[in-house]
C-alpha positions as CSV (number, residue, x, y, z in Angstrom):
1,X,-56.3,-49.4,4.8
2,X,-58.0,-52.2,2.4
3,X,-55.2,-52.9,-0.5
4,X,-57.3,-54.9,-3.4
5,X,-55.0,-56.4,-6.1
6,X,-56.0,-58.9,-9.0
7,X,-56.7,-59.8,-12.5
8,X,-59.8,-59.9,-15.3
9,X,-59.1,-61.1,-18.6
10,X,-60.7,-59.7,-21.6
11,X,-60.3,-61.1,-25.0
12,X,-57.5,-59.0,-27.3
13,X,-60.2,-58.4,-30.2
14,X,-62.1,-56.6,-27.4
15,X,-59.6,-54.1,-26.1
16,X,-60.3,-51.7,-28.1
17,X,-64.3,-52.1,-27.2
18,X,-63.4,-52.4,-23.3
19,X,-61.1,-49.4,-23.2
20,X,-63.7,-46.7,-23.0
21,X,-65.6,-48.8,-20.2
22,X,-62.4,-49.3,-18.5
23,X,-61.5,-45.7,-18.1
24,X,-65.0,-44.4,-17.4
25,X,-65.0,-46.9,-14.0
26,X,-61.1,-45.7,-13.0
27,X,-62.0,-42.1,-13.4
28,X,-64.9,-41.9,-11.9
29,X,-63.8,-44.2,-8.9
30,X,-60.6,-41.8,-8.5
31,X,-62.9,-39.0,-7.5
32,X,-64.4,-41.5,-4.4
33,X,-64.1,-40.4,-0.8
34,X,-62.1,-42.9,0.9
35,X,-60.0,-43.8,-2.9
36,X,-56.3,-44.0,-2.2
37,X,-55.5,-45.4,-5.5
38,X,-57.1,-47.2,-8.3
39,X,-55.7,-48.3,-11.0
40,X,-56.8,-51.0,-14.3
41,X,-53.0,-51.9,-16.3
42,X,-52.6,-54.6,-19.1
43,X,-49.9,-56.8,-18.7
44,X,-47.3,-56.3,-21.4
45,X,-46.6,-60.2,-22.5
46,X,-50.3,-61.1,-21.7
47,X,-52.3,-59.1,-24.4
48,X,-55.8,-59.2,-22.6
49,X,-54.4,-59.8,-18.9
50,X,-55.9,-56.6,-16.9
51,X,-54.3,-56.2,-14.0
52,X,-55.7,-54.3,-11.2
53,X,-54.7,-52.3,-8.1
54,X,-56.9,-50.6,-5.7
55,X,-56.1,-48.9,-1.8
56,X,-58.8,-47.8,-0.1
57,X,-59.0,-45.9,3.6
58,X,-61.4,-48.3,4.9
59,X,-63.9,-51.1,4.0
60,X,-66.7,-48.4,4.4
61,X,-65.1,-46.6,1.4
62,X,-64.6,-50.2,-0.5
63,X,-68.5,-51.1,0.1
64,X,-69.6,-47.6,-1.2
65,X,-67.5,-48.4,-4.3
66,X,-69.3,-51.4,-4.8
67,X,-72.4,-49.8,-4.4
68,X,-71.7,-46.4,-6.8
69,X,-73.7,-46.0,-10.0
70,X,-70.1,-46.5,-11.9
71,X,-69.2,-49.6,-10.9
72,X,-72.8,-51.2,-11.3
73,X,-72.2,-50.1,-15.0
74,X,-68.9,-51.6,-15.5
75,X,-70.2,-54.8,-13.7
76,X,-73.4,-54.7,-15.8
77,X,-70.7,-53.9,-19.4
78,X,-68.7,-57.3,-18.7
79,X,-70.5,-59.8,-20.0
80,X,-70.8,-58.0,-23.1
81,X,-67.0,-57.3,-22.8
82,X,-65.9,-60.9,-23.0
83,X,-65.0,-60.3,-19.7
84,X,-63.7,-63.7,-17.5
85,X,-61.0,-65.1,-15.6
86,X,-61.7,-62.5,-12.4
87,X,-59.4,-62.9,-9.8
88,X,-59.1,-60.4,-6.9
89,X,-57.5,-60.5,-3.4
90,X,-58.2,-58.3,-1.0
91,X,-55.8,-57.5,2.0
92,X,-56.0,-55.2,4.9
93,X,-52.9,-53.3,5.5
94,X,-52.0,-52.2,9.1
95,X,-49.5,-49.9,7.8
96,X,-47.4,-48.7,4.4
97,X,-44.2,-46.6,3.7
98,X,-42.3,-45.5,0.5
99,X,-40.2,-48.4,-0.8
């Protein structure tokens, strides 16, 4: 399993612009083979802070994510967004269980 967790910043006047872009990319990557969970947050004290949390089955699933038609869009809308500050880490996870 590929566990991908991280941060964007976009600019609080630009939310509400970023919103609809933001849930196009999560609802259309949800429906991915190989999506175990994907997920775009902002941080409650940090007005602009996105936070971000993805699992995915394998890096084949991962690479065709970065490949789909959605996420070319989203990557293509950032600029635009005001989007900066991206900062993603991406682990592979031998193994998970319910906390």
């Amino acid at each position: 399993m590929i566990v991908l967790t991280g941060t964007i910043r976009i600019p609080a006047d630009k939310l509400d612009a970023a919103r609809p872009a933001m849930k196009a990319v999560v609802e259309e990557t949800r429906k991915e083979p190989g999506c175990l969970f994907y997920s775009f947050g902002e941080d409650v004290l940090d007005p602009g802070l996105i936070l971000i949390a993805e699992a995915w089955a394998d890096e084949a699933a991962l690479g065709a994510h970065f490949a789909s038609p959605h996420f070319t869009a989203w990557r293509e809308a950032n600029p635009g967004l005001g989007v900066t500050d991206r900062q993603l880490t991406v682990y592979e996870a031998v193994s998970s269980k319910p906390l």
